[in-house]
N, C-alpha and C positions, 0 to 999 in steps of 0.2 A: 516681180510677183511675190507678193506676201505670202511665207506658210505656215503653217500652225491653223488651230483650232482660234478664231475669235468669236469671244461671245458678242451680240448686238443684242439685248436686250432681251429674252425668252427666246431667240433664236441664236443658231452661232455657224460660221461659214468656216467648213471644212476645204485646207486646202494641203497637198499633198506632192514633191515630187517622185513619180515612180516609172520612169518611160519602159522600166523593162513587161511594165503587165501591160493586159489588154484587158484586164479587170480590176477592178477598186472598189472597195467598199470601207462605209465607217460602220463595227463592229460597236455597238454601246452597251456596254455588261453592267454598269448600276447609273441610276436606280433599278430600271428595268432593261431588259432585251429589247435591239430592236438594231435592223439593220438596215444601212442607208447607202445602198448604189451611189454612186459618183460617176461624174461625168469628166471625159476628156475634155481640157479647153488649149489644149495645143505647147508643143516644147515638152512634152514628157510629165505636164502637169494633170492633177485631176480635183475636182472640187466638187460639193455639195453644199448649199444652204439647210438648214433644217430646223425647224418649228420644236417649241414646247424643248428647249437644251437648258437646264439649269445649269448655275455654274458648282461645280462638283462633279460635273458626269464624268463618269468614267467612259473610256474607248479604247479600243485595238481599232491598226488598220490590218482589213482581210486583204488581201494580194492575190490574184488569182480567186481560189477555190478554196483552198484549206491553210496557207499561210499567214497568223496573225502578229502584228509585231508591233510596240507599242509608235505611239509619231517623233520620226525624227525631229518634229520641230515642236516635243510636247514645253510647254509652259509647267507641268509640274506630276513629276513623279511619287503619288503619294508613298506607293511599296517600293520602291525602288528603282533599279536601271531593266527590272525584267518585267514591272506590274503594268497595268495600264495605265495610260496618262490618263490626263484629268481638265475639263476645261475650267477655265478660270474667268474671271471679272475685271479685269487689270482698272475698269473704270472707278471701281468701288471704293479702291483706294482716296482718303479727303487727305491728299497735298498741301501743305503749308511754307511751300519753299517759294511762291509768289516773287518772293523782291529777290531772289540769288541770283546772282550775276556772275556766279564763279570766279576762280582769281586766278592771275596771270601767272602764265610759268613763271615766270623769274622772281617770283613772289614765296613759290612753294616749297615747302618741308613737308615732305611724304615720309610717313609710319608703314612700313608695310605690314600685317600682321597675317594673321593662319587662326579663321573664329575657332575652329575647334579646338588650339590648342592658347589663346588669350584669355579665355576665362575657363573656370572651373566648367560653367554650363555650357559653354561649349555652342552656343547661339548668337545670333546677330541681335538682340533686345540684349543682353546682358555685355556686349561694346558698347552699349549707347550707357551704359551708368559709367563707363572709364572716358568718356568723350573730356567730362569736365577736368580732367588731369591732365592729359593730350594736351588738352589747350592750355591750360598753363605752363604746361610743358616750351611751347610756342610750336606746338605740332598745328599746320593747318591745312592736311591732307592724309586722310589713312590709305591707305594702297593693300585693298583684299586679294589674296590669294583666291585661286581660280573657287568657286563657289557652283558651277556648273555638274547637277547629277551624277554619282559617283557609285561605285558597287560599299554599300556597306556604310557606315557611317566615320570611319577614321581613312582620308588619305589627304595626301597633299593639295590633293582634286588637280591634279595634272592626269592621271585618269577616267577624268571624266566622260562621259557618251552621249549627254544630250545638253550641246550649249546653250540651250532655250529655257530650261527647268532649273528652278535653283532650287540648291541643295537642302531635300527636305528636313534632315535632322536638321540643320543652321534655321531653321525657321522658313522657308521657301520664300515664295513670292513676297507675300504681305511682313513678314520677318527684313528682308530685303531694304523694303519699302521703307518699314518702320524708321531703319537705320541711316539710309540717304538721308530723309528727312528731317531727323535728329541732328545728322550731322550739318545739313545746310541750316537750320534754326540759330546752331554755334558755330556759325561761319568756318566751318569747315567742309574741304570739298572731300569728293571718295572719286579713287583709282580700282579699277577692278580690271587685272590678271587675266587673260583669254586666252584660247590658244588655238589658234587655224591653223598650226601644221601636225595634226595629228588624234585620234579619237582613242580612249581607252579601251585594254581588253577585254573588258568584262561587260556584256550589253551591248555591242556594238553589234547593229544590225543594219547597218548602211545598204552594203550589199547586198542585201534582200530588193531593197528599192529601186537602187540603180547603179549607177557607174562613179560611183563616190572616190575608187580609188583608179589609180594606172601602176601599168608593170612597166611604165618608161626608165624609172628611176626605184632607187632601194632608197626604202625611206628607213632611219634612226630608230625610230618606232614600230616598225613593221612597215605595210603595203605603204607607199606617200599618197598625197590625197591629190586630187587630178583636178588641178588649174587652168592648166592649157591640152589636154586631150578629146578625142572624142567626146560631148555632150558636157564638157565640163563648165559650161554656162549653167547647170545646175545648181553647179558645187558652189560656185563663187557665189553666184544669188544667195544660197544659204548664207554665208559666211557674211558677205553684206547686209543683209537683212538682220542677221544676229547684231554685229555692232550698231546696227541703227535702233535697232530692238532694245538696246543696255541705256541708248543715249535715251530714246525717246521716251521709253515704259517706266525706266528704275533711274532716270534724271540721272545716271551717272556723268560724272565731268570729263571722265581720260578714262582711256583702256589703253592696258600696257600688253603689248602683243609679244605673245613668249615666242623665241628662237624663232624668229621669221628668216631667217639664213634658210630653214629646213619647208620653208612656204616655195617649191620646185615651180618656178612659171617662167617658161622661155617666151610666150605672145610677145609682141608687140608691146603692149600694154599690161604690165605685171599688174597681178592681185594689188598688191599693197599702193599702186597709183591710181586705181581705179575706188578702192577704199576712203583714200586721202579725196578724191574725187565728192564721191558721197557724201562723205563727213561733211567737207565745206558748204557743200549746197544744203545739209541739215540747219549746220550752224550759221546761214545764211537765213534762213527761211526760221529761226528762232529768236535770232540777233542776240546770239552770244557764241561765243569760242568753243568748241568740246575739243577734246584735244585726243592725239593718236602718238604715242610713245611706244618705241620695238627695241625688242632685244637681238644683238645680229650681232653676231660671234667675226663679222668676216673684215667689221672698221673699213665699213665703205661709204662714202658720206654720200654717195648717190642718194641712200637712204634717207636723208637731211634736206637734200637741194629741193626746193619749189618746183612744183609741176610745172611752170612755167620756164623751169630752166631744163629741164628733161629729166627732175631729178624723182623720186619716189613721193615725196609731200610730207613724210614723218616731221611731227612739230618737235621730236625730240627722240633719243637714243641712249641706251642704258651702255654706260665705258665702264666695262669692269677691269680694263686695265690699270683703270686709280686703284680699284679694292686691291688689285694684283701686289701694285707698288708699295702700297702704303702695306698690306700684310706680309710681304718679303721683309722687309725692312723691321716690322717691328717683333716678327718670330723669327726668323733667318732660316725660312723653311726654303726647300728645294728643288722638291720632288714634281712630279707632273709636270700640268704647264707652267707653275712658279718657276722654273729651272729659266724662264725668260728674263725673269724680274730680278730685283733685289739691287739698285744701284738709287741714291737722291738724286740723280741725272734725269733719271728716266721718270720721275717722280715728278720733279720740275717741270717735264714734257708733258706729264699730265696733267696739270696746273695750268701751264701756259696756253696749250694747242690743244688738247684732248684727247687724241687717240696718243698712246706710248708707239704704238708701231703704225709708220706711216710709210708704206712698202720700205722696209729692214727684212734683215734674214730676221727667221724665227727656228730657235735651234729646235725647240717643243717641235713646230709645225714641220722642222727640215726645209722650208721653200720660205718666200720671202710673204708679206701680211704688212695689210694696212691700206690705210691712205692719209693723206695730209688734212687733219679736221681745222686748220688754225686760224683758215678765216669764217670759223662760225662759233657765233654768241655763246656765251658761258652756259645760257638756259637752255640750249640744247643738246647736253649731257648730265645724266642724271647718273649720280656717285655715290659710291657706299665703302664704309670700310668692313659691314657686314650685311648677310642679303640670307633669305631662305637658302641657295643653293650652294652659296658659300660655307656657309654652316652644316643642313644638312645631309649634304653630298660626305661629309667627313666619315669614318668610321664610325666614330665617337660621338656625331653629333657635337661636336664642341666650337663653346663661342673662344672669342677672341679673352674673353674670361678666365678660362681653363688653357690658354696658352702665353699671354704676357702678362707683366707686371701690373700694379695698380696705373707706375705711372708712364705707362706705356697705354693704357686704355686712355689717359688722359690728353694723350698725344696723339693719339689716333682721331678723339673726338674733334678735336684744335686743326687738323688737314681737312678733314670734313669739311666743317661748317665754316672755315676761314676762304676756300677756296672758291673760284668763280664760276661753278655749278649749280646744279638743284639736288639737293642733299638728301639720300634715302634713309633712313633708321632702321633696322629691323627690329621688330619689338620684343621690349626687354635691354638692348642695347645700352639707351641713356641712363640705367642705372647698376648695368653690369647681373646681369640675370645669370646665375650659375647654374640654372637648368639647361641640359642640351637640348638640341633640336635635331629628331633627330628622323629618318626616313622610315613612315609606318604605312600599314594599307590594311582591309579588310574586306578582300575578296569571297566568297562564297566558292569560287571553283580550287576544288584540291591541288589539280595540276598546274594551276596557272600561280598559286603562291607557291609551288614547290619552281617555276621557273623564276618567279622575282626574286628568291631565296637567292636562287643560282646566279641568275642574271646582278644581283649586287657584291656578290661577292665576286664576280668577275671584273668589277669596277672595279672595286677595293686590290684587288692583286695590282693593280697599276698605279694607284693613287691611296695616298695615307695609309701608310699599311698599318701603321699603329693599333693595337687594342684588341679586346675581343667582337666577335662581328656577333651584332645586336639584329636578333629576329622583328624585320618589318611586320609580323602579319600581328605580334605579339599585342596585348592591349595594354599590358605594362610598358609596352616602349612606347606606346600614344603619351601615356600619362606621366609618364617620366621628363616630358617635350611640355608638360604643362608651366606657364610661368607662376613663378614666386612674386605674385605681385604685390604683396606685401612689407617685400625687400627693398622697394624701391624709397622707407621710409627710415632704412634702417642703417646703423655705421656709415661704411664708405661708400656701399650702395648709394646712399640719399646726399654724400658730396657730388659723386660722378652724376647725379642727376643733376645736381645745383650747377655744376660744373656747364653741362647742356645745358640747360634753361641760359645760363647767362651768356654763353659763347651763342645763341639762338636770341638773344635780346640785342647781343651788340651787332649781330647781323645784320638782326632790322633795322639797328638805330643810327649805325657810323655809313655815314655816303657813301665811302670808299669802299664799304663790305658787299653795302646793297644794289648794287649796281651792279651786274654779272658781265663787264665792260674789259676783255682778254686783252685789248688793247692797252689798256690803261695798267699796266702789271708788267713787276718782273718776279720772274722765280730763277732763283740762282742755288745753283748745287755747289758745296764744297765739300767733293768727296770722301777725301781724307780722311774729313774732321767728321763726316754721317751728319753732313748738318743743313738745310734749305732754309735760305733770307728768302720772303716773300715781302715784296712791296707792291702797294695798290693804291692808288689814287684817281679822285675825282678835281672837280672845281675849287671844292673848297676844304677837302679831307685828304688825309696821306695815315695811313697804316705801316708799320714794319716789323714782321714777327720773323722772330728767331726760332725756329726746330730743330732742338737735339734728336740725333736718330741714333746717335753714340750710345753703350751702357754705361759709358764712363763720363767724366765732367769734361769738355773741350775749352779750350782757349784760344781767341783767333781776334784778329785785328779786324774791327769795325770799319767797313769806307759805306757810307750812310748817304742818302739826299739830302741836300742843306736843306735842314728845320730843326724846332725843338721839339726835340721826340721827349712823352713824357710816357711811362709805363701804365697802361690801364689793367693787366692781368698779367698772372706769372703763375704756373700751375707749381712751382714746386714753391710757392708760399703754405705757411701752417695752414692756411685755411684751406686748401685743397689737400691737405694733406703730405705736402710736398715736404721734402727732408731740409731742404734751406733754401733761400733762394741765392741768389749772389751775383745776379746781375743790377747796375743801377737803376737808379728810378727814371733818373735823366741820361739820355745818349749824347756824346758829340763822335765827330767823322773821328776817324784814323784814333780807335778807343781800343786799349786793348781789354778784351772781355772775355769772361769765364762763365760757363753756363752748364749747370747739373745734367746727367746722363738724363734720356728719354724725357725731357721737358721741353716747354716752348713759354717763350714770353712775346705779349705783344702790347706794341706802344702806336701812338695815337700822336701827331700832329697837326 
């Protein structure tokens, strides 16, 4: 059952689920009054067709007698998360993405960004003037932060209340539209961030309607939202309808589904199987691929396996235990769940197999975590050494800038992008962006910012205690989160870009990079020394890089695969900035070799 308001032409078909009334009406407050009875058509749903509906009209739904509340399934909130929706034209939009064909995971470089804090204007039309950078960049995938109606105009929009309506300040609908289309023009696709386990505080009037939430389970966020309970054939249909709604209306490519760990479904048939379900028969009936990527804190590759093997259907899964390793290692931090990480062993593991914990104890968690990811494709794990949550979960907001060295960000980028994954950026990253990022909101209810206040600062007592604690509701701390993007052109800013760009060209260009083939690789730790030889090979290429993860210079005896290794990059060369380099140009086996603190060189045979 489709819900939402659609326009058809001077008329538009109201549909609605609400099983707790025995009355329903569409309330339409501009241009004029006028109120429009709806009928029950069975399941808790209720619908009207109705004559002479522009698109702009404004609506409440009446509930009963005297309850009006705008539609959980509005297309676009012009006043915000409290005003009425508004119906819209989605056909009016002229599409020029015709030939897109989208591009294969193991093809992709994803940018994640945050519109409101990418550009100064703070809109989706003012991304589409930095598309052309991106792409030279060799970025060929932005991945938007959730853009879903939000109280106010600054949040992370993980707040958000009505995943249907996008977010009016960002430009809404047609804003949306603009920017997909932009982007598929310059062969790039778009990622957009959802989030089914959970509805923001502010505007949430679910429970007016019906049975959106259960008290089976304590949900993270408050109430959980009810998958497998009484009537929750509702719920799900929402949520299904929405990603079909992202794929079909806004031509997006991938929805990355936040913390589906916290998506509560014991049926038979979880949510995220019957999702994976959908989607394929979309992208069946399109003939092209959309893709479904989840974030799952729990490294169960159930999530991974084909529905045909009983497994969930995700075409891919976000391992933040790389970011884990790879940021122990180059700040030597401790605290929270880093207390896990911090060894090149485990790093390796990440490279090699995917998940770091594949049922191990976990001392953070106290009980053991994981499962063995190591017989699935490099492209289905998607890796960062920095991410929104990474960064702004911090105190301070701070990137990886504001805690290692130059040539320690350059080492960082080199695991990234050398590794046999799909490689996340968060923007600003590839040229070292010194502005933090950092957690802001702009709620209208006094009480509810005086509990976010609370509620962050009870984070912060457990994790990064450093600094002083920075006011979310502030509009200085929005703007403080805005990027410098004019740095990216400037000193060592604009090396550490050069640096990305080319480490992102040889990706594409050397066999052995491009090829996300787990099998064909070793990653080998030499504790000691803080140092990982990666080697990767195809048919007709072989790579072997060398990473310091030491602050100091190491020395250690080379045993190599018979070839002639010739040096195609070395970051602590003058042109990266690097302080000397002193490894040779040419390798042979059993070489003894010396390699500057936090650098990496990689050679080519």
């Amino acid at each position: 059952m489709d819900v939402g308001a659609f326009y058809q032409g001077d008329r538009c078909q109201f549909t609605v689920w609400a099983p707790r009334h025995e009355k329903v009406a569409v309330n339409l407050v501009s241009p004029s009054g006028r109120l429009l009875p709806m009928e029950p058509v069975g399941s808790g749903y209720w619908q009207v067709t109705a004559e002479d509906i522009a698109p702009g009209t404004q609506y409440f739904y009446q509930l009963g007698n005297d309850i009006e509340r705008p539609d959980p399934a509005s297309h676009y909130q012009p006043d915000g998360v409290h005003g009425p929706s508004e119906v819209v034209d989605h056909a009016a939009f002229d599409w020029q993405d015709q030939q897109w064909s989208g591009i294969p995971l193991d093809e992709l470089i994803i940018y994640e960004l945050h519109t409101g804090t990418f550009t100064p204007d703070s809109t989706f039309d003012a991304i589409i003037d930095r598309l052309p950078d991106l792409q030279a960049l060799g970025i060929n995938a932005i991945e938007l932060m959730p853009v879903a109606q939000f109280p106010g105009d600054r949040n992370w929009g993980y707040d958000g209340v009505y995943p249907f309506a996008v977010q009016n300040s960002y430009g809404g609908a047609e804003g949306l539209k603009r920017l997909v289309n932009a982007c598929h023009q310059q062969g790039m696709a778009v990622v957009l961030d959802v989030i089914y386990n959970h509805f923001g505080p502010e505007g949430s009037y679910f429970s007016d309607y019906g049975p959106y939430f259960t008290d089976k389970y304590n949900g993270v966020w408050g109430s959980a939202l009810n998958f497998d309970d009484a009537q929750s054939y509702g719920v799900r249909n929402y949520f299904l309808q929405n990603a079909l709604y992202w794929f079909e209306t806004f031509h997006i490519d991938m929805l990355r589904l936040d913390a589906t760990d916290h998506i509560i479904d014991l049926n038979a048939k979880h949510f995220l199987q019957e999702l994976a379900e959908r989607v394929a028969e979309f992208s069946q009936q399109q003939g092209r691929k959309f893709y479904l990527t989840a974030e799952n804190d729990v490294n169960n590759v159930q999530i991974l396996r084909g529905l045909d093997e009983g497994g969930y259907g995700m075409d891919a899964q976000w391992n933040d235990g790389f970011h884990h390793c790879v940021h122990t290692l180059l700040t030597g931090e401790q605290i929270g769940y880093y207390q896990d990480y911090g060894t090149c062993g485990q790093l390796a593991k990440a490279i090699k197999q995917g998940f770091v914990f594949s049922w191990e104890y976990s001392p953070f968690r106290d009980r053991w975590h994981g499962s063995d990811s190591s017989a699935f494709p490099g492209q289905q794990f998607v890796v960062c050494i920095q991410n929104h949550d990474q960064v702004g979960n911090r105190m301070l907001g701070d990137r990886l800038t504001h805690l290692v060295s130059f040539d320690a960000l350059k080492l960082g980028a080199a695991v990234l992008l050398l590794s046999p994954n799909v490689p996340l950026l968060f923007m600003g990253e590839e040229y070292g962006e010194d502005a933090p990022f950092l957690y802001f909101v702009s709620h209208t209810d006094a009480n509810l910012v005086e509990a976010v206040r609370a509620g962050r600062k009870r984070e912060f007592s457990h994790f990064h205690l450093e600094g002083e604690y920075v006011d979310p509701q502030s509009k200085e701390t929005f703007e403080r989160s805005q990027l410098r993007w004019e740095k990216r052109n400037e000193g060592h800013h604009k090396t550490l870009r050069e640096l990305y760009q080319h480490l992102i060209q040889l990706r594409r260009t050397i066999p052995a990079l491009k090829k996300l083939d787990k099998q064909n690789l070793e990653a080998t730790a030499l504790e000691d020394q803080k140092l990982i030889l990666l080697h990767r090979w195809s048919a007709d290429s072989q790579i072997f890089c060398i990473m310091n993860f030491n602050q100091e210079a190491v020395s250690f005896e080379s045993k190599l695969p018979d070839a002639k290794w010739q040096k195609i990059l070395d970051s602590a060369d003058e042109k990266w900035l690097g302080t000397k380099a002193s490894l040779p140009t040419a390798l042979e086996s059993n070489q003894l070799l010396t390699i500057p603190g936090l650098s990496f060189a990689l050679y080519q045979a």
